[in-house]
C-alpha positions in Angstrom: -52.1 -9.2 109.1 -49.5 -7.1 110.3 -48.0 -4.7 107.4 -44.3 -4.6 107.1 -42.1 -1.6 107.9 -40.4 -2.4 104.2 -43.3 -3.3 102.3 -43.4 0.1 100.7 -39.7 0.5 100.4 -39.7 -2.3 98.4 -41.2 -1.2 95.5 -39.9 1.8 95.8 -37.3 2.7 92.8 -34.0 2.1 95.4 -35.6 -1.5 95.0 -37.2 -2.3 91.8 -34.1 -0.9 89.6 -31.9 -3.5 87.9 -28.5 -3.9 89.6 -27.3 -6.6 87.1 -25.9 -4.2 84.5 -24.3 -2.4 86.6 -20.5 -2.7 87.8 -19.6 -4.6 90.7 -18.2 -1.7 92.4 -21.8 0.1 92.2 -23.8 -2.5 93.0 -21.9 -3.2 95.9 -22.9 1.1 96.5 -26.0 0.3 96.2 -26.7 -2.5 98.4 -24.7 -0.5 101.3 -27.6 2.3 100.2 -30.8 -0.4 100.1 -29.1 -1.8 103.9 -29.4 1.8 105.4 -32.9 2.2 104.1 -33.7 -0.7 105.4 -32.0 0.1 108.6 -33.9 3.4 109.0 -37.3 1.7 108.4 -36.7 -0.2 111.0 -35.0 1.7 113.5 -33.7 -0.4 116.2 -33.3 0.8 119.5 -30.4 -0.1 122.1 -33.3 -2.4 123.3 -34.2 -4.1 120.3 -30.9 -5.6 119.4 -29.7 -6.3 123.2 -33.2 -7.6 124.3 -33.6 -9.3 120.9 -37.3 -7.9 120.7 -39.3 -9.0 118.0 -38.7 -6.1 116.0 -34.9 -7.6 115.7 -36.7 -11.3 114.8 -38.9 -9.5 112.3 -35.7 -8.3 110.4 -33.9 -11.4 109.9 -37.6 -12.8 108.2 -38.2 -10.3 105.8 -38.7 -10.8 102.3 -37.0 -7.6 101.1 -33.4 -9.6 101.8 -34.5 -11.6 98.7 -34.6 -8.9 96.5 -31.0 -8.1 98.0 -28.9 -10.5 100.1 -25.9 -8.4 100.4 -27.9 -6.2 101.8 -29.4 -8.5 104.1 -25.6 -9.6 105.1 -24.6 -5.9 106.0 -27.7 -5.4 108.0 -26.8 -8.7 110.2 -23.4 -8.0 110.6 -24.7 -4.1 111.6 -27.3 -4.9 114.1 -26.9 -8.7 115.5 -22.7 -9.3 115.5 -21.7 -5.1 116.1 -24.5 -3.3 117.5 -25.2 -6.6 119.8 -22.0 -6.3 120.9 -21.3 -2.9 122.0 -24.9 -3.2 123.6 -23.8 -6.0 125.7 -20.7 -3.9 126.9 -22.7 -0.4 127.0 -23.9 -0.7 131.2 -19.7 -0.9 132.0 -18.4 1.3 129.4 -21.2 4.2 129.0 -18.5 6.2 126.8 -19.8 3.5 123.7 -23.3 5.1 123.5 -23.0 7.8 120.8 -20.8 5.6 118.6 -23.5 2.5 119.6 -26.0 5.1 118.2 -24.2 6.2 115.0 -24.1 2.0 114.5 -28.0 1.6 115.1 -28.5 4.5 113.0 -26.6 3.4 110.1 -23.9 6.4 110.1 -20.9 4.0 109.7 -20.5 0.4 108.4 -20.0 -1.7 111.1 -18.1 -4.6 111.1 -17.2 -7.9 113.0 -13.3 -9.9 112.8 -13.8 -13.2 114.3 -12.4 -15.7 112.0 -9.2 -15.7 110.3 -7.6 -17.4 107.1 -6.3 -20.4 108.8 -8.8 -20.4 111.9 -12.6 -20.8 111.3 -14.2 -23.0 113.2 -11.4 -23.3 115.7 -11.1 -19.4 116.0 -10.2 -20.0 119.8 -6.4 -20.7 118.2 -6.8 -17.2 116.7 -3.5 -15.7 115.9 -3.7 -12.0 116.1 -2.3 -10.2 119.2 -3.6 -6.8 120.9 -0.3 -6.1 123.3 -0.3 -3.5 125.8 2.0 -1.0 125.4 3.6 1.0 128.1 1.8 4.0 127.9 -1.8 2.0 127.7 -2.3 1.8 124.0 -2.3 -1.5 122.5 -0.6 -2.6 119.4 -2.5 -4.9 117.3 -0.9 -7.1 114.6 -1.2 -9.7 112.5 2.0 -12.3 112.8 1.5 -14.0 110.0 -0.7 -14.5 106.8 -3.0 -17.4 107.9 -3.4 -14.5 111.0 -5.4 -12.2 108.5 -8.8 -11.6 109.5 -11.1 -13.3 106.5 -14.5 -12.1 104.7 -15.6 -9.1 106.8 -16.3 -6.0 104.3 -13.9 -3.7 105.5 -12.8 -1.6 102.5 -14.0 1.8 101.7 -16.9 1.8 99.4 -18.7 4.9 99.8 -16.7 8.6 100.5 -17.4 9.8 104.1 -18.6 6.3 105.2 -16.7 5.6 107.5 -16.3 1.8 108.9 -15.8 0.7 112.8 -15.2 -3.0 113.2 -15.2 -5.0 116.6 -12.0 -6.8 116.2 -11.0 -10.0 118.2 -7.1 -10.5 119.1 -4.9 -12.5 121.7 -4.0 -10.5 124.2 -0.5 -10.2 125.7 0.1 -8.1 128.6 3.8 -8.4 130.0 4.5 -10.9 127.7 1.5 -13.2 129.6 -1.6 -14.2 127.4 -4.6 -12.9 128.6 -7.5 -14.8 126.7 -9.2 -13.5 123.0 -10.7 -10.5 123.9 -13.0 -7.9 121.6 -11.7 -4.4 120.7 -13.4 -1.7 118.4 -11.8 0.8 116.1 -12.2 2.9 113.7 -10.6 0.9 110.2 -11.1 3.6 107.2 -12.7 7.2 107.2 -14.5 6.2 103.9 -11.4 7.5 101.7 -8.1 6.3 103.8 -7.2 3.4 106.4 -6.5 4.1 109.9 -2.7 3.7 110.0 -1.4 0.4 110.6 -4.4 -1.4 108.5 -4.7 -3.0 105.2 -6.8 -4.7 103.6 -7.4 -6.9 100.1 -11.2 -7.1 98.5 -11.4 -10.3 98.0 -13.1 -11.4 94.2 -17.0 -11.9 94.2 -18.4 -15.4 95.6 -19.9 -15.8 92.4 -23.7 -16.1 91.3 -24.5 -13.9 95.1 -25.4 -10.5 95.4 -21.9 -8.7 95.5 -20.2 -8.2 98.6 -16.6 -6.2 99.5 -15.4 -9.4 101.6 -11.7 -8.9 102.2 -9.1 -10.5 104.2 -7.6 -7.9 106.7 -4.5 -7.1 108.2 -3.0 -5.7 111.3 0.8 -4.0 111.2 1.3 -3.1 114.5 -1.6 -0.8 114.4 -2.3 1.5 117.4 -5.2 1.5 119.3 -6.2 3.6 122.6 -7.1 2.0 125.6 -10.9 2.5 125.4 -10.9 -0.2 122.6 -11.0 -2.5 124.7 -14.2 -4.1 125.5 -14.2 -5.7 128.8 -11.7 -6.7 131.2 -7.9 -6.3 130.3 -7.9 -9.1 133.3 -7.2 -12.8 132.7 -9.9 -15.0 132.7 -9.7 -17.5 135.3 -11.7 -19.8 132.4 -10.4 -18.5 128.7 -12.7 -20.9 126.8 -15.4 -19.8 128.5 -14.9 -16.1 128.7 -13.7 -16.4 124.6 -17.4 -18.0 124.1 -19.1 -16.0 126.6 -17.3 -12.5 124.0 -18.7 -14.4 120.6 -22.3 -14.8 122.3 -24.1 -13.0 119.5 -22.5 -15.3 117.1 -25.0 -18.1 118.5 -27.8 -15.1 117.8 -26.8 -14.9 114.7 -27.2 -18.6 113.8 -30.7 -18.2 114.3 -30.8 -14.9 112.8 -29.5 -15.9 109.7 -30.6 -19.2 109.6 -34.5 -17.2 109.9 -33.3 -16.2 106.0 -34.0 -19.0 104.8 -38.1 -18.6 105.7 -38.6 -15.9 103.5 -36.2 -17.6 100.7 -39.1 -19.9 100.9 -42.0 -17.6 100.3 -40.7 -16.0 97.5 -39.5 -18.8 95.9 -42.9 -20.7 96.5 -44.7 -18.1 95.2 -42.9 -16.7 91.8 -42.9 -20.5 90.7 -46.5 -20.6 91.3 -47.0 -17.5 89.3 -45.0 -18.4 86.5 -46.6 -22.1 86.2 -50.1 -20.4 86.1 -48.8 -18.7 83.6 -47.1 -20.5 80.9 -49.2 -22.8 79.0 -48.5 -25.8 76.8 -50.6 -27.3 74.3 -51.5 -31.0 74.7 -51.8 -33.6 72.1 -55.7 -32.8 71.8 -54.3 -28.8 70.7 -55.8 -28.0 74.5 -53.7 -25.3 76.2 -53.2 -26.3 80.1 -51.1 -24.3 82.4 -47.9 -26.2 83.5 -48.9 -26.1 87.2 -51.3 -28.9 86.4 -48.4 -31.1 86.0 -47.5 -33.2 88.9 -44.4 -31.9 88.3 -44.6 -29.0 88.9 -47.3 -28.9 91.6 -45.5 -31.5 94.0 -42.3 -29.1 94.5 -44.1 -25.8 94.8 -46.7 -27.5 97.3 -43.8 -29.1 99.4 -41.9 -25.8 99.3 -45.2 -24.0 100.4 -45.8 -26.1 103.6 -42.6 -26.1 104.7 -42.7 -22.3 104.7 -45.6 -22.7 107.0 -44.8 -24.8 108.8 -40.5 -23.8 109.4 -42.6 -20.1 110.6 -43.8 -22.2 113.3 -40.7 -24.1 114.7 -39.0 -20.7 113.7 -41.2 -18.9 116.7 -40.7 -22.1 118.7 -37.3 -21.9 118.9 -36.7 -18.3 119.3 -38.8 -18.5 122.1 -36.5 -21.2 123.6 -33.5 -19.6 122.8 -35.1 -15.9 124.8 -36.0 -18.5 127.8 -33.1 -17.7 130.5 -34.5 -20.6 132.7 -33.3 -23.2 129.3 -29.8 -24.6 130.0 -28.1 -22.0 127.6 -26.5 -25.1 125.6 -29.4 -26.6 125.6 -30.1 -22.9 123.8 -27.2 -22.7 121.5 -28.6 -26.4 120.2 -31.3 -25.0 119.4 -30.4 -22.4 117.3 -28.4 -25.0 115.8 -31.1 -27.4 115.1 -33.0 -24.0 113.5 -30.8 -23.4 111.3 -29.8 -27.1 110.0 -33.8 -27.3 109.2 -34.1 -24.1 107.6 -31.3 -23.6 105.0 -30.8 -26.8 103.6 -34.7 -26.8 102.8 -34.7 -23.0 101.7 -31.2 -24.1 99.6 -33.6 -26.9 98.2 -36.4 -25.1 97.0 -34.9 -22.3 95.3 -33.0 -24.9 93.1 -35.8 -27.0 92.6 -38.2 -24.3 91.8 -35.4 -22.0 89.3 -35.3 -25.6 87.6 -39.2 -26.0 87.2 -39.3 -22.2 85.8 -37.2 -23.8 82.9 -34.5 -20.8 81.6 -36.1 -18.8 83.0 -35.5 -19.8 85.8 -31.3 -18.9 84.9 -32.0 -15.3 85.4 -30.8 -13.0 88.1 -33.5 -10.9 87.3 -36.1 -13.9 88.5 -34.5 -14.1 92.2 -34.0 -18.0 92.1 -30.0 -18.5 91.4 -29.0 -15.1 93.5 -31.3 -16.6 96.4 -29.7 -19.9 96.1 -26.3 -18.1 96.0 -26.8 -16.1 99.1 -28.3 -18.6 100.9 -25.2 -20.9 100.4 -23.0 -18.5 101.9 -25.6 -18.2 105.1 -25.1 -22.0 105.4 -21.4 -21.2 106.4 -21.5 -18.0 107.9 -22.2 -18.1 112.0 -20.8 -21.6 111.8 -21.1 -24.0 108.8 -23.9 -26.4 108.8 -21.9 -29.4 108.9 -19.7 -28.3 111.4 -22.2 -27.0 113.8 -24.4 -30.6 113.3 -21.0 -32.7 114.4 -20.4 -30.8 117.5 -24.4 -31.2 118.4 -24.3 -34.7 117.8 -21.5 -35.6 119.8 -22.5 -33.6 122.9 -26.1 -34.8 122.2 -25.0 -39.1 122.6 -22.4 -38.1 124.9 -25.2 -37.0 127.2 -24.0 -33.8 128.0 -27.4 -32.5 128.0 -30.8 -32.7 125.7 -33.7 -31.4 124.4 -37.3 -31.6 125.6 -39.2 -34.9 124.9 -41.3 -34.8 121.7 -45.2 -33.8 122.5 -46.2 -36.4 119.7 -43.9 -39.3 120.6 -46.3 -41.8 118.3 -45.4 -39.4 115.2 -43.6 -40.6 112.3 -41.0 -37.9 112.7 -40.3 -38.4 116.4 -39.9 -42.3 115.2 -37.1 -41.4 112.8 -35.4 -39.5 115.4 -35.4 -42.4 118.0 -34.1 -44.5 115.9 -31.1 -42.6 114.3 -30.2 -41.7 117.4 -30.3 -45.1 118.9 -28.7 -46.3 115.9 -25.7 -43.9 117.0 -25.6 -44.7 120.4 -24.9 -47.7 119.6 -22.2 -46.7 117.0 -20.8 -45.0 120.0 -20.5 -48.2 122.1 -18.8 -49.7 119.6 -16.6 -46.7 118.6 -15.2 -46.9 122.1 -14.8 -42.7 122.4 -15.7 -39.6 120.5 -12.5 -39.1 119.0 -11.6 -42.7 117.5 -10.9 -43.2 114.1 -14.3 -45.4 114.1 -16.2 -42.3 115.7 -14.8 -40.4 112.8 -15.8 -43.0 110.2 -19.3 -44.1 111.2 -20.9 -41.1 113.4 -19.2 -38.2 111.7 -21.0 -38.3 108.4 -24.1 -39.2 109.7 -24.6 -36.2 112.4 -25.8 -33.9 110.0 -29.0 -36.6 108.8 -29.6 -36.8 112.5 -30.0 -33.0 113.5 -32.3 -32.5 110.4 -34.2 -35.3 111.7 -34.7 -33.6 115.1 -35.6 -30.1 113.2 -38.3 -32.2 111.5 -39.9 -33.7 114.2 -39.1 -30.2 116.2 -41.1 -28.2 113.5 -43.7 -30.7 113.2 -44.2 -30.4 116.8 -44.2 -26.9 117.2 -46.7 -26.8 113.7 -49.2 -28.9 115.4 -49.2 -27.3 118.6 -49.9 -23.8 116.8 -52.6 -25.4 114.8 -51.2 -24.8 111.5 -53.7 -26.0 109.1 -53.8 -29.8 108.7 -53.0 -29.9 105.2 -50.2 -28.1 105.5 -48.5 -30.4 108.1 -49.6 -33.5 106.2 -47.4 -33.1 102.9 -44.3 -31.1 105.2 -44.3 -34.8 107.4 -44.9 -36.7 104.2 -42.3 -34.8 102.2 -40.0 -35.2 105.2 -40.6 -38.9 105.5 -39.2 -39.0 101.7 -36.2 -38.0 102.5 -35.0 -41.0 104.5 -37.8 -43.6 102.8 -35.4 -46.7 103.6 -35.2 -45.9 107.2 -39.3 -46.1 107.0 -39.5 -49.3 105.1 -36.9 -50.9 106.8 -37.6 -50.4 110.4 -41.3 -49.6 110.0 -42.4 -51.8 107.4 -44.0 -49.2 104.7 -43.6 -49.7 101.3 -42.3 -47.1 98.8 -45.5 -47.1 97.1 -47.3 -46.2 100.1 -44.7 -43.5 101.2 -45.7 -42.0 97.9 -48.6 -42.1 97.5 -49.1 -40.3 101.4 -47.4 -37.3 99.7 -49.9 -37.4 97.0 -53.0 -37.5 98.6 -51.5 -34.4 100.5 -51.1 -32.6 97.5 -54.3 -33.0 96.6 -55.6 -31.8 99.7 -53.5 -28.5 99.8 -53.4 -27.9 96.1 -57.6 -26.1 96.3 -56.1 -23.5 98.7 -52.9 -22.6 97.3 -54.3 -19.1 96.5 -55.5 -18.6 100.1 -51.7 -19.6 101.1 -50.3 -17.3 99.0 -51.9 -14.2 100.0 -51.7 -14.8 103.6 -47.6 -15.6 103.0 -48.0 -11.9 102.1 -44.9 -11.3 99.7 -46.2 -9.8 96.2 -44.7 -6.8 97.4 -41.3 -8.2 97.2 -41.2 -9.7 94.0 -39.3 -8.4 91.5 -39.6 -11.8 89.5 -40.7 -10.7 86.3 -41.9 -13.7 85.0 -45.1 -13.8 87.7 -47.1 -11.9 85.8 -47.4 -10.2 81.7 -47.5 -7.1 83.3 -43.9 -6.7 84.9 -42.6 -9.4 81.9 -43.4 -6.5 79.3 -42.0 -3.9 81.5 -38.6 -6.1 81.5 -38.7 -6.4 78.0 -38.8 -3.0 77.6 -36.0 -2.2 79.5 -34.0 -4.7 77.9 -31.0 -3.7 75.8 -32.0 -3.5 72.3 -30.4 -3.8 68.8 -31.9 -3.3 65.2 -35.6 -2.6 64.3 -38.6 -5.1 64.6 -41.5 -5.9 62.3 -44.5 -3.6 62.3 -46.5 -7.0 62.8 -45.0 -7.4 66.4 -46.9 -4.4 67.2 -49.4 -6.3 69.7 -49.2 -9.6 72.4 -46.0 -10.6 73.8 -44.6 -9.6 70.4 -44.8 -5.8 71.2 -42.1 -3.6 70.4 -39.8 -2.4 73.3 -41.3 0.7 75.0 -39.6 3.4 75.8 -40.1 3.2 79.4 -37.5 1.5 81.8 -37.9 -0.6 85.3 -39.7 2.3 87.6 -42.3 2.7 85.0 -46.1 2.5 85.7 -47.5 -0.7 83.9 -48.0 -0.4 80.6 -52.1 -0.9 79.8 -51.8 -3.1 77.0 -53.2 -6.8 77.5 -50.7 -9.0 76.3 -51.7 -13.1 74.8 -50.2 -16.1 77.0 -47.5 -17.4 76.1 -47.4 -21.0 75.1 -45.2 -23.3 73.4 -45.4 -27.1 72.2 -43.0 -27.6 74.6 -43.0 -27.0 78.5 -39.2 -26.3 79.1 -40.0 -29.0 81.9 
């Protein structure tokens, strides 16, 4: 098993301290501080990030980003949208190395302005100019509020660290438009903002790691010529250049969509911790740990295979998306379909699972709802899930182009897919074209169902043909089948009781190895979760804001005083009782 380059930065003290007391202003500090450590450990090269080796991959799948997902934001935004970009440019424009370097080596924040208040997905109707000036400078400026660039953390958070942003803008040369093209700039020294730039920190998303998102604006802000990245020419295909300028943005649907794998490991395993854990006494006064519970076992199982699993199709489909000789639509589907498989899933468990940890499951401090939280901004960021899943669909029955045929054609998943997508074919015949109000009405809401019905019969194809354990692939198809059981009874002739009872007997068969699963997910390092064990719950306790005095007969068990100790501690070595309770906070 390969080690980690974070797993010892993890439980280092820049990790393991509590961040929830603090203000949001510091913790924001300290996630920019956790990003560059994280950076520095793994120490991408020009290579890496252009190339997207499989250092880059290994990034956007590591379980540290659940311990902090604002850090795992800035580190995205660094490396895939900024770093990728000036990369790309680098052979034509050599003068970007040593700033290119300062980016890979985390001496500035780097930032990306794409979208703007009134232009998300349709960015290509961006509003912001770059116009050449006379003596070869451009002025860039924002026309009008919806113009403002939106959610990029531009605003000085740290003094001396400085932030450089690639910034996209119309540009106008002799009063002509010349095509979206990307510039970079230097926005703030750390202290001040570059003349002509302002910006507004937006408040915090709420429940998510804190970020400095803020809308930014342009007043006819100066910029020398060697912003420009590229051409000042005029495309003799705008739409294409404009998506050929954004390509990392299709990387970075993958990239960020790979968050959601680890989501799933962490969350799999602190819930399987905490429900060997807690007891509960039955009616015969016999303790029983609550993972015995169906309960409880069915959605940490479920989440548990689809981590294995979702690791599979996630290598499957970077390796499609690295494959030059794939149509690259064909590609940018792809990462589409990866992501539309993962999040929604990862989104899933960590709900789910915070729920089955009772109130505990509430707490910050136990990862569930700040996972959740960060994962639902991933499922916008890099194109929104929804959005991303109409435009597949419609290029997909269109017949614009298509994915390879499923290797197990006589699965139950590869079934499902057929027959949505015939189903919409023939929505499509009817609907006439792709933009009638029928189209809109019948296919639209039902294009994301269909591309997480190709991610499931994608992953279980690329599960099976990696030999994932057999188990494991049973209860990810069965759970899978669950989630469109009418489809299977109505077209297929199953019957609810037998859809069931195919994810129990699956259950059953992975439930004797769950410890083996565990340690070869290989997280413990990154849990922070202190509800997993007695050990890190007393060393919360202690740390835990405290008023009054307690009884000198809660000197022993779970009952111990507070000790004097705080988060980086070493483990106390006192044994503490389980805890148990008539009731199971089910």
């Amino acid at each position: 098993m390969t080690r980690r380059p974070t797993q010892e930065l993890a439980q280092s003290v820049l990790f393991t301290q509590r961040a929830d007391g603090l203000s949001i202003s510091d913790r924001t500090k300290l996630s920019y501080e956790r990003a560059r450590a994280i950076g520095k450990a793994y120490a991408l090269t020009v290579e890496d990030v252009l190339f997207l080796s499989p250092k880059f991959w290994d990034l956007h799948t590591d379980p540290i980003a659940c311990i902090d997902g604002a850090a795992a934001t800035l580190l995205t935004i660094q490396y895939n949208l900024c770093a990728g970009t000036l990369a790309t440019y680098l052979p034509k424009q050599p003068s970007l190395a040593p700033l290119l370097q300062r980016v890979l080596d985390f001496e500035v924040s780097a930032q990306y302005c794409l979208t703007e208040i009134g232009h998300g997905l349709d960015v290509i109707h961006m509003e912001t100019t770059a116009t050449l000036l006379p003596d070869g400078w451009f002025d860039i400026h924002t026309p009008i509020e919806r113009a403002a660039k939106y959610m990029p953390p531009t605003s000085p958070v740290v003094p001396g660290f400085s932030c450089i942003s690639i910034v996209f803008a119309r540009t106008i040369v002799g009063g002509e438009d010349h095509g979206i093209k990307p510039y970079v700039f230097q926005l703030h020294d750390g202290q001040s903002m570059t003349p002509g730039v302002k910006v507004k920190v937006l408040p915090p998303r709420g429940g998510s790691r804190p970020v400095n998102h803020c809308l930014t604006y342009f007043n006819h802000a100066r910029i020398p010529p060697t912003a420009l990245l590229g051409s000042i020419k005029k495309p003799r295909n705008p739409r294409a250049s404009f998506f050929s300028n954004i390509y990392r943005v299709a990387v970075g649907t993958i990239a960020l969509g790979s968050l959601g794998l680890p989501s799933l490991q962490v969350a799999s395993y602190i819930a399987t911790r905490y429900s060997q854990r807690r007891h509960v006494i039955d009616a015969n006064g016999i303790s029983k740990p609550i993972i015995s519970f169906q309960t409880q076992k069915q959605p940490i199982l479920v989440a548990l295979a689809h981590a294995f699993v979702l690791e599979a199709m996630h290598k499957q489909t970077v390796a499609w998306f690295m494959d030059p000789a794939i149509d690259p639509r064909v590609r940018h589907a792809v990462a589409t379909v990866h992501k539309v498989a993962l999040i929604p899933t990862a989104q899933a468990a960590n709900l789910t699972l915070g729920d089955r940890c009772g109130a505990q499951g509430l707490f910050e401090a136990n990862q569930f709802p700040a996972v959740h939280s960060d994962i639902r901004g991933i499922a916008i960021a890099e194109g929104d899930l929804l959005g991303i899943s109409i435009r597949l669909t419609s290029e997909l029955l269109l017949g614009r182009y298509a994915f390879e045929p499923p290797r197990y054609p006589d699965s139950l998943l590869a079934q499902h897919e057929k027959g949505l997508f015939s189903e919409l074919r023939a929505s499509l015949a009817s609907a006439g074209s792709h933009r009638s109000e029928r189209y809109n009405r019948e296919i639209l809401p039902r294009s994301l169902p269909l591309i997480q019905a190709i991610g499931h019969r994608i992953s279980y194809d690329a599960a099976r043909t990696m030999h994932v354990d057999g188990p494991l692939l049973d209860l990810f198809e069965a759970a899978s089948v669950l989630q469109d059981e009418a489809w299977y009874v109505e077209r297929l002739g199953m019957t609810r009781t037998e859809l069931r009872e195919r994810e129990a007997r699956a259950i059953e068969a992975v439930f004797p190895h769950l410890e083996e699963y565990l340690t070869r997910m290989d997280v413990e390092a990154y849990i922070v979760a202190p509800i997993v064990s007695d050990e890190k719950w007393k060393q919360f306790v202690s740390g835990l804001q405290t008023f009054g005095e307690t009884s000198s007969a809660w000197s022993s068990g779970i009952f111990r005083p507070p000790l004097k100790s705080n988060l980086n501690t070493s483990p106390t070595s006192l044994q503490a009782e389980p805890q148990r309770s008539v009731r199971s906070m089910l």
